[in-house]
Backbone bond lengths (Angstrom), bond angles and torsions (degrees), N, CA, C in turn:
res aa  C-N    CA-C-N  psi(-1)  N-CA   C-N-CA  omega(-1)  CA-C   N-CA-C  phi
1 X - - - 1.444 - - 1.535 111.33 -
2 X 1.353 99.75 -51.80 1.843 109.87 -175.71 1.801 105.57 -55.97
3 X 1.514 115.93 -37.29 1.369 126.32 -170.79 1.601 98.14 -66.86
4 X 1.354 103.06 -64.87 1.360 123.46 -170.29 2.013 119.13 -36.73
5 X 1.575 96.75 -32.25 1.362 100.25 -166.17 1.711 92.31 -103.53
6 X 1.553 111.80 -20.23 1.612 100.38 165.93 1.130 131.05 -62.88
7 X 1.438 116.81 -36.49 0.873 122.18 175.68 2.122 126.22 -81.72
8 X 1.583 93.39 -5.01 1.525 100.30 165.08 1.361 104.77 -76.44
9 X 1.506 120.91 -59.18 1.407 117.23 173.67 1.674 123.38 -36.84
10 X 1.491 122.21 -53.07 0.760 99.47 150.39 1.648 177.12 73.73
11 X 1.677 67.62 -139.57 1.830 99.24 176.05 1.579 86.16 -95.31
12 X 0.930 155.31 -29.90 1.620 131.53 177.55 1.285 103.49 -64.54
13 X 1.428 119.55 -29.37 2.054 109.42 -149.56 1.755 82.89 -81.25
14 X 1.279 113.14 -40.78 1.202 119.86 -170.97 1.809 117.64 -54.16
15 X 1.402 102.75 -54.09 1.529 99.42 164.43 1.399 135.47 -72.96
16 X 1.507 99.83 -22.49 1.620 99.61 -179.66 1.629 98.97 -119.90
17 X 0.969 113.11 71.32 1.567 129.83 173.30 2.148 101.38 -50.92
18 X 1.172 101.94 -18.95 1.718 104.45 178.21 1.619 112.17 -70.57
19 X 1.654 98.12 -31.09 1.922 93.53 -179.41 1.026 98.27 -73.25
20 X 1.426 140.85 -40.48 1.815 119.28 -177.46 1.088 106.44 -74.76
21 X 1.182 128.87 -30.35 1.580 115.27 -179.86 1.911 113.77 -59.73
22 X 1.195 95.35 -58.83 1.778 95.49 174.53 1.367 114.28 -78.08
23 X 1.245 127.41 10.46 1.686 128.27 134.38 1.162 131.63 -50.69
24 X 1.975 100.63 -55.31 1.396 104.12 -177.88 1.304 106.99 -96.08
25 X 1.705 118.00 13.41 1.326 100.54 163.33 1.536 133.02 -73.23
26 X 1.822 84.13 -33.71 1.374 98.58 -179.15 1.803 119.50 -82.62
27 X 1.197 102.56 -8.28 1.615 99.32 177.59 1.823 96.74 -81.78
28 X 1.461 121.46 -19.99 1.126 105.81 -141.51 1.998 74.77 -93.68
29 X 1.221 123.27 -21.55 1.611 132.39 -178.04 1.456 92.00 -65.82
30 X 1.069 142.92 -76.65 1.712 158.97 -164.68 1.731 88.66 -49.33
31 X 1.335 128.76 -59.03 1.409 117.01 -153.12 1.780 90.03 -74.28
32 X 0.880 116.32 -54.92 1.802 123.16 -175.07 1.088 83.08 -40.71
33 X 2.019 137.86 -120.23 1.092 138.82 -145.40 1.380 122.42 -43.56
34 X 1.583 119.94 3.46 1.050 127.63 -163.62 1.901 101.70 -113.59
35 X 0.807 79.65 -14.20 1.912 102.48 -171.37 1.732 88.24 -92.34
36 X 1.126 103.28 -88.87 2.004 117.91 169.13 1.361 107.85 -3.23
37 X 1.730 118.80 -49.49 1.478 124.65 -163.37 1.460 97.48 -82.29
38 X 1.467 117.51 -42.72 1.698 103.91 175.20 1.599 93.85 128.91
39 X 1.293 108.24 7.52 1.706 109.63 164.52 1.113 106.89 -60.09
40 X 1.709 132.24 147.51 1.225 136.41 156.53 2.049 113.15 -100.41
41 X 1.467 89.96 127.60 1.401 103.69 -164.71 1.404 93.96 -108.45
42 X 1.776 104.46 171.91 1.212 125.91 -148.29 1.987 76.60 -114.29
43 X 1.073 124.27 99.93 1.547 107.95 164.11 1.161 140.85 -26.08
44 X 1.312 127.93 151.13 1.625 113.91 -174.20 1.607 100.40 132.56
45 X 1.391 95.80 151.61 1.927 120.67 170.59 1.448 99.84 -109.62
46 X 1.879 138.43 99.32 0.843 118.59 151.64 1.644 90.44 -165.25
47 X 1.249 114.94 166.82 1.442 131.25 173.60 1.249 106.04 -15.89
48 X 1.185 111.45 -75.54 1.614 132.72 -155.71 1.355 105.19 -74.84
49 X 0.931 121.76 133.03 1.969 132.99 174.85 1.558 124.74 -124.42
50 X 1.297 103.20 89.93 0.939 106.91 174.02 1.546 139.81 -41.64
51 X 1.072 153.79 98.22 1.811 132.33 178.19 1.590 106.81 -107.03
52 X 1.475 106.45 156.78 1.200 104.17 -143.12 1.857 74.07 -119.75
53 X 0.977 123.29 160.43 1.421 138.89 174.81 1.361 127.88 -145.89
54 X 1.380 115.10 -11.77 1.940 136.97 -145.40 1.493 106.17 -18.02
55 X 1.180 92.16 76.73 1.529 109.73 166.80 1.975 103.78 -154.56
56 X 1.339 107.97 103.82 1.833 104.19 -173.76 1.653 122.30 -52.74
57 X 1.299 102.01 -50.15 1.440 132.85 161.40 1.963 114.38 -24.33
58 X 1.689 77.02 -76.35 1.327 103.04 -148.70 1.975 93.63 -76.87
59 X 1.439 128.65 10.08 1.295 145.33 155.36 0.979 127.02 -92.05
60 X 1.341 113.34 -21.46 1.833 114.47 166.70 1.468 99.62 -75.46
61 X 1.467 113.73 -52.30 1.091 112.82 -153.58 1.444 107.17 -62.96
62 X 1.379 125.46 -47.01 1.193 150.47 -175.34 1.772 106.14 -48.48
63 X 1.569 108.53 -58.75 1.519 113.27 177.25 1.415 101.62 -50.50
64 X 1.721 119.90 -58.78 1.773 129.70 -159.88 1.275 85.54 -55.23
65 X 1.576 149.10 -36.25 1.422 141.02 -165.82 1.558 104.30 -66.70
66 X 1.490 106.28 -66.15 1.185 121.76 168.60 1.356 126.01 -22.41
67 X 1.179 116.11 -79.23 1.739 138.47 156.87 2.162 98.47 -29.26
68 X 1.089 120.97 -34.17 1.246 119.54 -172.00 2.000 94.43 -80.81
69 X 1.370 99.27 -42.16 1.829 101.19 -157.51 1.544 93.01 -80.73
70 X 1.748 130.51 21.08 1.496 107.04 -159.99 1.422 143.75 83.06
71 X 1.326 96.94 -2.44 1.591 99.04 177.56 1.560 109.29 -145.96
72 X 1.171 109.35 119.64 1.688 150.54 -172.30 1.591 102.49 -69.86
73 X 1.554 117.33 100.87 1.285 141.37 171.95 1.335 112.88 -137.13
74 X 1.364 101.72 136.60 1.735 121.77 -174.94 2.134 89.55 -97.29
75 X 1.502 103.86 128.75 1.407 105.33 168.50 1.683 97.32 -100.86
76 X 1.685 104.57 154.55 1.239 105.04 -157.39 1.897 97.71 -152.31
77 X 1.262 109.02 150.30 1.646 110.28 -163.25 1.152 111.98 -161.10
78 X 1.321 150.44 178.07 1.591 155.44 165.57 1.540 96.23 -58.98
79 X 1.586 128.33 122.19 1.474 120.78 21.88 1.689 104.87 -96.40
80 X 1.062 104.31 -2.68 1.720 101.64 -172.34 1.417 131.06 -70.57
81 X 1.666 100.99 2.69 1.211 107.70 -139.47 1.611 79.45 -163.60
82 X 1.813 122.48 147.08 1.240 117.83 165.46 1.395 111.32 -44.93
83 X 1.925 122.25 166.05 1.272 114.12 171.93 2.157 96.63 -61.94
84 X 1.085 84.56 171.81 1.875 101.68 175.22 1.372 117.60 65.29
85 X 1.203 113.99 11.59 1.540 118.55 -167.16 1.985 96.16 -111.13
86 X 1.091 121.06 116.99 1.475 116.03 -153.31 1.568 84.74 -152.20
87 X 1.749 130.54 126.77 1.405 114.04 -155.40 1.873 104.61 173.56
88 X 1.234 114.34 -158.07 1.707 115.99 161.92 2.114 81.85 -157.28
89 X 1.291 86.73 153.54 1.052 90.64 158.83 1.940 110.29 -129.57
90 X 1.353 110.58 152.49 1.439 114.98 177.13 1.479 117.34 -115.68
91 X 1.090 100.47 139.62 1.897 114.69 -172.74 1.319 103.81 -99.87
92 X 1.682 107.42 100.46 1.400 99.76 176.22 1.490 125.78 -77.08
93 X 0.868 128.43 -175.05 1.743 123.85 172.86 1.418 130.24 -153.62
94 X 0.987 115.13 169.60 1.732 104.35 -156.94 1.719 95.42 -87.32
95 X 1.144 112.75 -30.58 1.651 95.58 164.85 1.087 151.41 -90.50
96 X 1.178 107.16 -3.14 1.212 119.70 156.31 1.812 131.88 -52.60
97 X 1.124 115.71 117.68 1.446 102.71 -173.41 1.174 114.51 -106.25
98 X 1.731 94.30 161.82 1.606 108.20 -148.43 1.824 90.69 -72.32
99 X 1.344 125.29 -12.22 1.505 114.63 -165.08 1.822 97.12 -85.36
100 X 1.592 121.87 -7.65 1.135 134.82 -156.66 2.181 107.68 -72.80
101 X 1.833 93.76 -25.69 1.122 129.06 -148.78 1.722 81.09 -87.48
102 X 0.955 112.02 -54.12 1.630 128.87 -160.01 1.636 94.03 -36.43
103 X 0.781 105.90 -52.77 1.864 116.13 -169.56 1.258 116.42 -106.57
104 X 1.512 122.01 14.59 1.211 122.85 154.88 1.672 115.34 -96.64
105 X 1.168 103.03 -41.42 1.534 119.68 169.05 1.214 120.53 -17.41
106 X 1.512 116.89 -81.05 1.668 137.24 -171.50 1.653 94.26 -34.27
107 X 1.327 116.61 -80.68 1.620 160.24 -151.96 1.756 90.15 -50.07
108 X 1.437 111.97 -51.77 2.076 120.13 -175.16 1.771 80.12 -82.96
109 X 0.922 148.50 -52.91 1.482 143.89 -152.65 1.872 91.42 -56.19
110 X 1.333 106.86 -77.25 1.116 102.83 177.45 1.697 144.02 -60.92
111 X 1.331 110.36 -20.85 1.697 122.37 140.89 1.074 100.95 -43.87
112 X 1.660 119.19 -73.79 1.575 94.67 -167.72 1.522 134.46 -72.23
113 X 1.080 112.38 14.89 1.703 117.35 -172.79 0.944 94.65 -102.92
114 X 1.964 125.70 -41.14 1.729 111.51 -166.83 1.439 102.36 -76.99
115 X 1.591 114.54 -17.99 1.840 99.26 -171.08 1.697 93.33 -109.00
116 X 1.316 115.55 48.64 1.834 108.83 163.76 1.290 107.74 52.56
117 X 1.006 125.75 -2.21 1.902 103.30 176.47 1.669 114.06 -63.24
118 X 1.237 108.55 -24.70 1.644 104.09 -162.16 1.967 80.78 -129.95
């Protein structure tokens, strides 16, 4: 079953070569404006975006904010994570649109300025 549906997936990425492309368009939109604001990111081209915060605490709290403003981040810390790596990471997605960002932006800009991360 598990094989069966891997291999459907796949055969979709394979024919519609456009959903990964506007995947990594949009991770590559999220890491830029996300970079721009003065977040420190985990390097890399892939879905997932790391931000780094090194504070354990102050990443739960930060994601539970997040999760309040509309936008879906996993906070992440030792053991899950090398020791010193203290952060949220966000799962971008291919549907999400990049105009979606526009008005989430301002609202995380200023969370993060009143709680010192940026």
């Amino acid at each position: 079953m598990i094989a069966a549906a891997t291999m459907e997936a796949l055969d979709i990425v394979e024919q519609s070569p456009e959903l990964r492309e506007t995947l990594f368009d949009n991770a590559r939109y999220f890491r830029e404006k996300m970079a721009a604001l003065g977040f420190e990111l985990v390097p890399g081209e892939h879905a997932i975006v790391p931000v780094m915060l090194n504070d354990a605490v102050l990443a739960q709290k930060f994601a539970k904010r997040m999760l309040e403003l509309g936008v879906y981040v996993t906070a992440f810390a030792f053991p899950v994570v090398p020791k010193g790596w203290r952060g949220f990471a966000h799962r971008c997605r291919r549907r999400t649109r990049q105009q979606t960002w526009i008005g989430r932006l301002p609202p995380l800009n200023r969370l993060a300025k009143n709680w010192g991360v940026i």
